[in-house]
C-alpha positions as CSV (number, residue, x, y, z in Angstrom):
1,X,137.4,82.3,92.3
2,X,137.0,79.4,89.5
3,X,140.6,79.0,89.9
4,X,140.5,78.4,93.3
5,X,137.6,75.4,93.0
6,X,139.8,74.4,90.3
7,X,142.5,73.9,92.4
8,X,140.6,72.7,95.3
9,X,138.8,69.7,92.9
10,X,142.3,68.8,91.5
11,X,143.7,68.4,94.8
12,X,140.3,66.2,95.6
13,X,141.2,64.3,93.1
14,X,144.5,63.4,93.0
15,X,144.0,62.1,96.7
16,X,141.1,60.3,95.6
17,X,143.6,58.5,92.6
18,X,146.2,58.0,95.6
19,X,144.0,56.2,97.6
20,X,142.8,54.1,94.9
21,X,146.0,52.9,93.3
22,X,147.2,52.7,96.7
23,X,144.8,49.6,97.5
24,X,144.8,48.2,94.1
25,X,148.8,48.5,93.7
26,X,148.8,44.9,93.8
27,X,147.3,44.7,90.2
28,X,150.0,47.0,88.6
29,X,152.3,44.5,89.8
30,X,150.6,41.4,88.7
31,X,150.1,42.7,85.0
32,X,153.3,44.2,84.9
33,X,154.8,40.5,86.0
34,X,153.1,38.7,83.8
35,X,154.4,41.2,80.7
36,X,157.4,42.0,81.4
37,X,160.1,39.1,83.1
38,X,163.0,41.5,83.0
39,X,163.5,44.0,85.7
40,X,164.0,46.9,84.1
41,X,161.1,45.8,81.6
42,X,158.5,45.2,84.7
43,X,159.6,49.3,86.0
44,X,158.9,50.6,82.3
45,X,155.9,48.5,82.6
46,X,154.8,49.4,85.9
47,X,155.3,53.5,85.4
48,X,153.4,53.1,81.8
49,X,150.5,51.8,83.5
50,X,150.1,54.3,86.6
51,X,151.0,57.3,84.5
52,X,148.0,55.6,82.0
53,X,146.0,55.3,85.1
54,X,146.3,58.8,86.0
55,X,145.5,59.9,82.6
56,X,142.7,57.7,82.4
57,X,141.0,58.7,85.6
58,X,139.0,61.9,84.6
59,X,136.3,59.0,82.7
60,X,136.5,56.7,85.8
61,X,132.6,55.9,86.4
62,X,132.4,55.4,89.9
63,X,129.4,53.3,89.8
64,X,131.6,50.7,88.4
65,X,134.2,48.5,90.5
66,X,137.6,50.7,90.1
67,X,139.0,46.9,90.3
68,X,138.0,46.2,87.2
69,X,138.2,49.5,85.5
70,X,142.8,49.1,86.8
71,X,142.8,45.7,85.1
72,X,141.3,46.5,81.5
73,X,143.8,49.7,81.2
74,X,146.4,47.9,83.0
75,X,146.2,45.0,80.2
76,X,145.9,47.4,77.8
77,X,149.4,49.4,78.4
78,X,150.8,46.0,78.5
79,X,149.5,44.5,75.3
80,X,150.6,47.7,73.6
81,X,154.0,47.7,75.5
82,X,154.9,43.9,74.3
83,X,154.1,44.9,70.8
84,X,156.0,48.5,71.0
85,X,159.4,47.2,69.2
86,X,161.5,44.7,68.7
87,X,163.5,45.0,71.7
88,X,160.6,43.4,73.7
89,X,161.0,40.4,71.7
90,X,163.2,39.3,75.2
91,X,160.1,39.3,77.1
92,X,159.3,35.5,75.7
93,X,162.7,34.3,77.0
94,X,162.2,31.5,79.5
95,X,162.3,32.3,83.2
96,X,164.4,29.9,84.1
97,X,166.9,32.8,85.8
98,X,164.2,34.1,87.6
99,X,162.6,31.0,89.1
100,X,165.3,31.2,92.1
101,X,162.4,33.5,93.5
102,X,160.1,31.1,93.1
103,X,161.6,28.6,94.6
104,X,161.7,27.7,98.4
105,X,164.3,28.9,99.8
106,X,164.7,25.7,102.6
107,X,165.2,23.2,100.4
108,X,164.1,23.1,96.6
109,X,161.8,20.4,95.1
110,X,163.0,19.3,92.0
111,X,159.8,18.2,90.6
112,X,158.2,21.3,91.7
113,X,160.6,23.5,89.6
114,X,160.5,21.4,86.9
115,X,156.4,22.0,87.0
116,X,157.3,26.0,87.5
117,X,159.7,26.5,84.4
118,X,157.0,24.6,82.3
119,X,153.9,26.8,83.5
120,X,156.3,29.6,82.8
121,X,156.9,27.6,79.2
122,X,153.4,27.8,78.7
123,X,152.5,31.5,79.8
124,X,155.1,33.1,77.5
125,X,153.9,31.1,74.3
126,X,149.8,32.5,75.1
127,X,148.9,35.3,72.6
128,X,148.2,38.3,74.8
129,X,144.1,37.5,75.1
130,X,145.2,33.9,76.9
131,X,147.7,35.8,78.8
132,X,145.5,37.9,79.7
133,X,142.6,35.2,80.7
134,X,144.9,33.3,82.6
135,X,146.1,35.9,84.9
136,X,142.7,37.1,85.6
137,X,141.5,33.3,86.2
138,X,144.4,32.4,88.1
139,X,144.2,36.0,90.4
140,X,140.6,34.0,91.2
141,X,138.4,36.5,89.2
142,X,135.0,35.7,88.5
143,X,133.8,34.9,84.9
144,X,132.1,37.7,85.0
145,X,135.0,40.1,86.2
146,X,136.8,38.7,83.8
147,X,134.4,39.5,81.0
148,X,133.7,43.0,82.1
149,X,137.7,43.6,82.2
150,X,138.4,42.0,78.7
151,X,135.2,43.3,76.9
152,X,134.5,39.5,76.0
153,X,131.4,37.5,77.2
154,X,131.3,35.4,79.9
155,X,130.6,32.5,77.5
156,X,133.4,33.1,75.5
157,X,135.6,33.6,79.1
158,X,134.5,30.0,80.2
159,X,135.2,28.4,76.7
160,X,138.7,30.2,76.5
161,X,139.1,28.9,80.1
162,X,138.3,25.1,79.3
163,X,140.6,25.4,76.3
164,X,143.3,26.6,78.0
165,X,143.5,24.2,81.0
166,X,142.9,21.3,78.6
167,X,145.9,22.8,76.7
168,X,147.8,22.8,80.7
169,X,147.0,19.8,80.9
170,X,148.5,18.4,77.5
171,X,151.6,20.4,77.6
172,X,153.0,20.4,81.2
C-alpha cells in the first residue's frame, strides 16, 4: 500500500515540476544564452540545468518564489559549466557571428550593431558574479530578487550595479 502512495506522490510531483518549468522555461533559456554562445554549448547548457532542476526539486520551499529558487541553480550549473574544462574556453569568443539574429532583419542600423557587438564585448569579459548581476538587472529583477537569487545583499547588488553601468558607460 506505501508503494502505491509512493507512486501516486511521485506522479504528483513530477506534474507539479512540469508545470513549473513549463512557465519559467524562459529563464533556462536566458541563463543558458548568456553562458553558453555556441549552439551546441547553450543545449548542454540548457539539459544541465533542467536535469539540476529536477534533482533539486525535492528541497524546493514552496513558501518561496520558485522564480527565484530556477535562477540561483540555473546560475549555478552555469558558473560550474564555464569553468568545467578547457574546451569552454570558446564561450568568450565574440558574437560577432551570431549578431545576424540580433539584428533587424528590414534593414540593419549600422550604429546599432556596432553598439550590440560591444555590449556583447563587454558581457563576455564580466567574471561570472557581473555576469550574473547583469542578466538579472537587465531581465528587470528587483534589487531584492536579485539578492535573494545570488545570496548577496541588496547593498552590495546596487553598488555592483552602479559599478557596472559606470564601466558601460566608459567602455561602449
Amino acid at each position: 500500500m506505501e508503494q502505491i502512495a509512493s507512486m501516486a506522490g511521485d506522479a504528483a510531483r513530477k506534474e507539479q515540476f512540469r508545470e513549473l518549468i513549463e512557465r519559467h522555461r524562459k529563464i533556462v533559456f536566458k541563463v543558458a544564452n548568456t553562458y553558453a554562445w555556441q549552439v551546441e554549448d547553450r543545449d548542454e547548457l540548457a539539459q544541465e540545468i533542467a536535469a539540476q532542476l529536477w534533482r533539486a526539486f525535492p528541497g524546493y520551499d514552496g513558501g518561496r518564489p520558485f522564480s527565484t529558487w530556477m535562477y540561483r541553480i540555473a546560475l549555478n550549473v552555469a558558473i560550474s559549466h564555464v569553468r568545467g574544462s578547457s574546451h569552454r574556453l570558446r564561450h568568450s569568443v565574440p558574437l560577432d557571428q551570431d549578431l545576424h539574429d540580433l539584428a533587424d532583419p528590414h534593414g540593419s542600423n549600422h550604429e546599432t550593431d556596432q553598439q550590440v557587438r560591444a555590449l556583447h564585448r563587454f558581457i563576455v569579459q564580466l567574471d561570472k558574479l557581473n555576469r550574473a548581476l547583469l542578466l538579472l538587472y537587465l531581465e528587470d529583477h528587483s534589487y531584492r530578487e536579485i539578492a535573494d537569487i545570488l545570496g548577496i545583499t541588496e547593498t552590495n547588488v546596487a553598488t555592483k550595479i552602479s559599478r557596472l553601468k559606470q564601466r558601460i558607460r566608459n567602455e561602449i
